[in-house]
C-alpha positions in Angstrom: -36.9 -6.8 59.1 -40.7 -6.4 58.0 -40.6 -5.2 53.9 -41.8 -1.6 54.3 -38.8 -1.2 56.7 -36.3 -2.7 53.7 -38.3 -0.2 51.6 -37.9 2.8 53.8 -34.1 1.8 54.1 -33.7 2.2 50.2 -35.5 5.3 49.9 -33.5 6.7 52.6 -30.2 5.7 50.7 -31.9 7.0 47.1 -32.4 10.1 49.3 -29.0 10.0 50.7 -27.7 9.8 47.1 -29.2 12.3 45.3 -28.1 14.6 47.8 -24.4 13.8 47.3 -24.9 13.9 43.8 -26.1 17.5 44.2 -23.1 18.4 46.8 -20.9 17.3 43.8 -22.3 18.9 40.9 -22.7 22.2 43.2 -18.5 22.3 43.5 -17.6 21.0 40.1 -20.6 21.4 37.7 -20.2 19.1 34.7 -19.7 21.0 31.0 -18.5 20.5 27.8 -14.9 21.5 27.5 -13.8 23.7 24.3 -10.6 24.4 22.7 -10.5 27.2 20.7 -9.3 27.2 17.2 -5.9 29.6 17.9 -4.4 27.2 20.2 -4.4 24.0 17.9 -1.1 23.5 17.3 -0.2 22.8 13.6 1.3 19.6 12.5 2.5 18.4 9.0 1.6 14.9 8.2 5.0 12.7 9.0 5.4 9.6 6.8 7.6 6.6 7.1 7.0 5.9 3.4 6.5 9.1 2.1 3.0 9.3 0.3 2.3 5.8 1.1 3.0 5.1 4.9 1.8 7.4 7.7 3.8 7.3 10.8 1.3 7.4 13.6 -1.7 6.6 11.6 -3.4 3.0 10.1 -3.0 1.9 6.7 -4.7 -0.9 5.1 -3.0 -3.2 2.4 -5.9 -4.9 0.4 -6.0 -7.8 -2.3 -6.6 -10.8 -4.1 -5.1 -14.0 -2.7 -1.6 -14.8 -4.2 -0.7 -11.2 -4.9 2.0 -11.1 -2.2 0.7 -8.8 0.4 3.0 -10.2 3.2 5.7 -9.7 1.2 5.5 -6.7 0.2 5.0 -5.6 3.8 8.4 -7.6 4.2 9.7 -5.5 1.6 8.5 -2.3 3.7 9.4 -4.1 6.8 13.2 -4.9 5.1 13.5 -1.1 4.4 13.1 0.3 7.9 14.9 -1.8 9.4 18.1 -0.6 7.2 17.0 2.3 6.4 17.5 1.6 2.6 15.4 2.5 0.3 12.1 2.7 -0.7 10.3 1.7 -4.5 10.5 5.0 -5.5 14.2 5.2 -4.9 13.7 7.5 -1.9 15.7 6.4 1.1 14.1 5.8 4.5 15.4 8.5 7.0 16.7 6.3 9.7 16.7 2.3 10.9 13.8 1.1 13.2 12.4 -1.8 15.0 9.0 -3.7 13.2 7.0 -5.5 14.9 4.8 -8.4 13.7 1.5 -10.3 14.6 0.6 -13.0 11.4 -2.5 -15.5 12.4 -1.7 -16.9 8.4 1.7 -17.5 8.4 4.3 -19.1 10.6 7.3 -16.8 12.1 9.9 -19.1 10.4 8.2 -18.6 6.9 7.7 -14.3 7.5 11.6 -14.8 8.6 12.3 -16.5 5.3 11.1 -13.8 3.1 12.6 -10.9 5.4 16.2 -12.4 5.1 15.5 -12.1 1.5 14.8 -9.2 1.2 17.7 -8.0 3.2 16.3 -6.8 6.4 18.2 -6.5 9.9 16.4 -9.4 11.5 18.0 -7.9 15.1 15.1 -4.9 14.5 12.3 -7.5 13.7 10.5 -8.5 16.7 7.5 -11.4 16.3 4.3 -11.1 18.5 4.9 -14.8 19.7 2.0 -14.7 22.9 1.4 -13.1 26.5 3.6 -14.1 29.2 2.8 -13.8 33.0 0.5 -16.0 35.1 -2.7 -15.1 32.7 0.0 -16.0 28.9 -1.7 -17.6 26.3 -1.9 -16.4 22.5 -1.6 -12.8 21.7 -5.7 -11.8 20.9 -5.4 -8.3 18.7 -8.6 -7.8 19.6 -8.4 -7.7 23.1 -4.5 -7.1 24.0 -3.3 -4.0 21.8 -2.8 -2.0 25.4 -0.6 -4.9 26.5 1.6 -4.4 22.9 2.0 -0.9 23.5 3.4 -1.0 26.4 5.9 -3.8 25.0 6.6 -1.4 22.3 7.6 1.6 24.5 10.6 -0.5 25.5 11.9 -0.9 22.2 14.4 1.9 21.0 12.3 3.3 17.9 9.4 1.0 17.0 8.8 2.2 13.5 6.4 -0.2 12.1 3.6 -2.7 13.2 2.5 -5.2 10.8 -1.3 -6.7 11.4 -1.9 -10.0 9.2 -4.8 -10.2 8.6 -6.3 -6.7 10.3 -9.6 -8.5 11.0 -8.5 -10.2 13.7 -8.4 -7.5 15.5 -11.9 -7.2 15.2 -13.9 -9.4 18.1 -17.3 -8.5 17.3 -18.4 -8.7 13.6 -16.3 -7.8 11.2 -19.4 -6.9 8.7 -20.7 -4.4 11.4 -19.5 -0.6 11.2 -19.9 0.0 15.1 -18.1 -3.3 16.3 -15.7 -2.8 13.9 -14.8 1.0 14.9 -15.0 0.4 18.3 -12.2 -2.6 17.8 -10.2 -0.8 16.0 -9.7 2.2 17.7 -6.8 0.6 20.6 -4.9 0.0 17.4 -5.4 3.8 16.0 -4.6 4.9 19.7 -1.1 2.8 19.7 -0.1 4.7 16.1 -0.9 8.2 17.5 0.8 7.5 21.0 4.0 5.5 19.9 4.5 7.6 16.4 4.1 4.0 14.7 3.2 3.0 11.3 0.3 0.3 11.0 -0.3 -1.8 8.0 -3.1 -3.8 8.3 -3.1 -6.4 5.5 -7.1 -7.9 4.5 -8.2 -10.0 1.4 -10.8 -8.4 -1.5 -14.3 -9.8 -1.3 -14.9 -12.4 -3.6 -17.1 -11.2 -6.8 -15.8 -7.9 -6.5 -13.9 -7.3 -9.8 -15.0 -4.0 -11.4 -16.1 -2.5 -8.3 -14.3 0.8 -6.6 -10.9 -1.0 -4.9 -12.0 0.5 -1.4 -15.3 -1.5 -1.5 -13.6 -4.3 -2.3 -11.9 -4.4 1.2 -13.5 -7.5 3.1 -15.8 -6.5 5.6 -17.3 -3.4 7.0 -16.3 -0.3 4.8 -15.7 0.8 8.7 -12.1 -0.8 7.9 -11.4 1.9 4.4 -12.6 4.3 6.5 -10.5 4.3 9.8 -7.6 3.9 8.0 -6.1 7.3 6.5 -4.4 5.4 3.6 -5.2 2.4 1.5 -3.3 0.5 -0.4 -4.3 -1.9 -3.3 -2.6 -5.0 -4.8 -3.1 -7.1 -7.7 -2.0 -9.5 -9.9 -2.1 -9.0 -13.8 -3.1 -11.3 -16.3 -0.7 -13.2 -17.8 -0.5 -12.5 -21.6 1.4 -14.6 -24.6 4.2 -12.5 -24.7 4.7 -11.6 -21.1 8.0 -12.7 -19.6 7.4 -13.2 -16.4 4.1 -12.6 -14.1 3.2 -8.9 -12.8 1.8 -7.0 -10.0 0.5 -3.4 -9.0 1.0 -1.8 -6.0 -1.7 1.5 -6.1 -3.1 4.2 -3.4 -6.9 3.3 -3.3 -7.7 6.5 -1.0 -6.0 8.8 1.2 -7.0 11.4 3.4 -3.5 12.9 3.7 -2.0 12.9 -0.2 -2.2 11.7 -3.5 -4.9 9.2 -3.9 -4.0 7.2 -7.3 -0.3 6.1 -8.8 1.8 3.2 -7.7 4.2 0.8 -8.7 4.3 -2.8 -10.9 6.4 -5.3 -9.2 7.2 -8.9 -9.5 8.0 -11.6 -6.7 11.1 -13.6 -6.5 12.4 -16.7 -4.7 16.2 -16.9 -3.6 18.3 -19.1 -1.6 18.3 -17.5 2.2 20.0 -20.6 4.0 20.7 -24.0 2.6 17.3 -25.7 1.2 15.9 -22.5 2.7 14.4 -20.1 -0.1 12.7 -16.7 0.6 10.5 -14.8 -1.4 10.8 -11.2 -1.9 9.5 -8.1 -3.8 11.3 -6.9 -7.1 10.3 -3.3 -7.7 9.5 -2.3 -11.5 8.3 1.0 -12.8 5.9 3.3 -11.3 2.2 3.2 -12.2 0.1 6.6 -13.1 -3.5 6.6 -12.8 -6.4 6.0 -10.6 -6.2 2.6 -8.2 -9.9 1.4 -10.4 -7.9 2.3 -13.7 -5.0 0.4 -12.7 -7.0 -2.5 -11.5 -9.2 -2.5 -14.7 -5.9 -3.2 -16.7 -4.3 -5.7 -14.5 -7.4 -7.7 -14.0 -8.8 -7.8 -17.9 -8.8 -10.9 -19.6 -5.7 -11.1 -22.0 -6.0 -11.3 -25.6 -4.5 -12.6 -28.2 -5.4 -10.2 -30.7 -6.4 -6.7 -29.9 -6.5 -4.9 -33.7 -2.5 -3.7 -33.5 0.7 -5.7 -34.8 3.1 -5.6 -32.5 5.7 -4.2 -34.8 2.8 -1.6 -35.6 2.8 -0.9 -31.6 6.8 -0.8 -31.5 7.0 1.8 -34.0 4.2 4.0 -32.3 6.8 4.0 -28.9 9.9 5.1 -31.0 8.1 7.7 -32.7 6.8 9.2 -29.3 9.9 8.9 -27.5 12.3 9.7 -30.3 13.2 12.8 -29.2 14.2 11.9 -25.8 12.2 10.6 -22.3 8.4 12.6 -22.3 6.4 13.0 -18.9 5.0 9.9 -18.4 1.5 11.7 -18.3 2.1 12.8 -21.7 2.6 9.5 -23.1 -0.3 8.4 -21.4 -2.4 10.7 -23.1 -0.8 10.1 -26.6 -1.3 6.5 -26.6 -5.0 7.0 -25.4 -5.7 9.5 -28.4 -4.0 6.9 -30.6 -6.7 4.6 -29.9 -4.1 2.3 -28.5 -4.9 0.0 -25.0 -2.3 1.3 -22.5 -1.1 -2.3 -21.5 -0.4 -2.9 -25.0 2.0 -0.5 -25.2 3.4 -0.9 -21.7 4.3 -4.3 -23.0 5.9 -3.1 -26.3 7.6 -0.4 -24.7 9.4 -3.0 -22.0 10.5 -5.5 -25.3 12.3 -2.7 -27.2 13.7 -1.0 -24.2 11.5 2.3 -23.3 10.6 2.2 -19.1 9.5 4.7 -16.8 11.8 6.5 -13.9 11.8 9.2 -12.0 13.6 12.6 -13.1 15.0 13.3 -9.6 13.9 13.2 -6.3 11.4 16.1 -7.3 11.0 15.6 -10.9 8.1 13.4 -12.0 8.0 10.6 -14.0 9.3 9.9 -17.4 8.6 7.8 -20.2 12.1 7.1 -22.7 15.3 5.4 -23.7 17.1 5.6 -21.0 20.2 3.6 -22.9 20.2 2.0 -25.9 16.7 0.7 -27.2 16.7 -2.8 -28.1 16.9 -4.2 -32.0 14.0 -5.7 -33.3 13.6 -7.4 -36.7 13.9 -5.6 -39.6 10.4 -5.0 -41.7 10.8 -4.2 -45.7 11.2 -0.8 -46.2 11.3 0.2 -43.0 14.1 1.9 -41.2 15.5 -0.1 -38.0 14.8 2.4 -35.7 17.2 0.9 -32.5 20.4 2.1 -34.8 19.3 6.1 -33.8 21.1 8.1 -31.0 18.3 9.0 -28.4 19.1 12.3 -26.5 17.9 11.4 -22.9 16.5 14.9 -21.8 15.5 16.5 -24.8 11.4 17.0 -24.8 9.2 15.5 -27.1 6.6 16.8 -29.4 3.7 15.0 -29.5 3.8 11.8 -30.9 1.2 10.2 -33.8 0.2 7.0 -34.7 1.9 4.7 -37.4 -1.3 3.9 -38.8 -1.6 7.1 -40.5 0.6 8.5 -43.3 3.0 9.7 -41.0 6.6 8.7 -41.4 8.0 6.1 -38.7 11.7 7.2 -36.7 
């Protein structure tokens, strides 16, 4: 066949086409399709964690190396799974299955800490690879489809833990577009299945002082899909600190409070024998923006910050003489003291003071709750542990010792 004959051909195709295409958009023209506001149904935000873990959304867990990020998402993972309870004494509403992909850790060390921290290992399932005539290694990049389809055989898949998040990214993880693009199978498997995600990432290096969300490594496209993020930390170990702390705070979130958290510590314990597991120990909750909180934990300790510690002592007993204060309130005393809010944290835990919550819809409370602890007695000064404390009476504010003021 000569060329201009292949050339008619083609045109006469093109021709052939175009008319189709015409025949088609004649009987179904295309449009863009509207849904007016009065038929949006209205939905409150459900939580698995309440204030902390969407169900059927993506949360990011962000943070230093050595914090304990895995375990506390074996601490969240322990929790649904037995439906116990939750750091803010809260109880979760009902046991569910958690399922987990980790490229860091081996499934016999995750298991290790999980047993620790109590959880029903029969809900845990571990994304172990892709079976079938094409298996191989589970890719979260490419095979989040295949997973929720998995999932939708388990009775109530509550939870999905994604260690490290990033590897669900297969383009560049530094590039908005690639990022959102790869992400978006995961957000789809949270809305369809109900699920909670916690994606767990590292902070940039070089970060420190920056806002926590920026820290997050990679594209801020990560912060930004997810509706909540969550920030972790380790504090600076000080002279008199017993034993190393954490904080657990809200970074941002699009659906609730966005600052507040918790201090923790981690734990090892015996699981099986020459077997240990590490696990989360819950302390008091934490008020105050995630940057605030961070600024504290991540200062340089000192030695000698202007205030005796007996001098810092008797500043706690004379604002929480008079019974447990909102903890708000005692925040703002010891900042128009003068005094660093660590400092006192510290001075409050040695004689006794601690934070808790004044119900399940009460806020938080600074006080006594028992006896406050002795310390040694200064010349001339009243030992003020020997005092009754009444546990709900309300405060007035309180004043530093420095001034003439006299010390309870």
């Amino acid at each position: 066949m000569s060329g201009s004959s292949l050339e008619a051909q083609a045109l006469a195709q093109l021709d052939r086409g175009a008319a189709v295409r015409l025949v088609k958009a004649a009987a179904s023209p295309v449009a863009v399709r509207l849904v007016r506001g009065d038929a949006v149904t209205l939905e409150p935000v459900r939580w698995l964690f309440p204030g902390y873990l969407p169900a059927g959304m993506l949360a990011i867990l962000g943070g230093p190396a050595g914090c304990g990020k895995t375990t506390i998402a074996g601490s969240f993972a322990a929790t649904v799974t037995t439906a116990g309870r939750w750091p803010d004494g809260s109880r979760c509403r009902e046991p569910g299955d958690v399922l987990i992909w980790s490229g860091e850790d081996a499934h016999a060390v995750i298991a290790a800490r999980l047993v620790a921290a109590g959880a029903d290992m029969r809900r845990v399932h571990f994304i172990d690879g892709i079976t079938g005539d094409d298996g191989g290694a589970f890719d979260p990049g490419r095979d989040m489809a295949l997973l929720e389809a998995t999932a939708e055989g388990l009775p109530a898949p509550r939870l999905l833990i994604l260690d490290p998040i990033v590897s669900a990214v297969s383009g560049d993880g530094h590039k908005s577009n690639d990022v959102r693009r790869a992400l978006q199978p995961v957000v789809d498997l949270a809305q369809r299945l109900g699920c909670a995600v916690l994606g767990i990432t590292h902070f940039s290096k070089g970060t420190t002082g920056r806002d926590p969300v920026e820290r997050i490594t990679g594209s801020l496209a990560f912060a930004a899909l997810a509706r909540l993020v969550l920030v972790a930390a380790k504090v600076k170990a000080d002279a008199d600190d017993s034993e190393p702390r954490r904080v657990l705070v809200r970074a941002k979130s699009n659906i609730g409070p966005d600052d507040g958290g918790f201090a923790y510590a981690l734990e090892r314990v015996e699981v099986a024998p020459e077997v240990e597991g590490q696990r989360v120990q819950w302390l008091e909750a934490l008020q105050g923006s995630a940057r605030e909180v961070l600024a504290d934990a991540e200062a340089e300790p000192s030695d000698e910050d202007g205030d005796s510690p007996a001098d810092v002592e008797s500043f706690v007993r004379a604002c929480l003489a008079s019974g447990p204060i909102p903890a708000k309130v005692f925040k703002a005393d010891v900042e128009g003291a003068g005094y660093q809010w660590r400092t006192v944290q510290r001075a409050a835990k040695r004689i006794g003071a601690e934070s808790r919550k004044d119900g399940m819809q009460g806020g938080w409370r600074w006080g006594f709750h028992g006896t406050p602890k002795a310390t040694n007695r200064t010349e001339g000064v009243e030992d003020a542990s020997t005092q009754t404390v009444s546990p709900l009476t309300p405060s007035t504010p309180c004043v530093s010792p420095s001034v003439d003021a006299e010390v309870f």
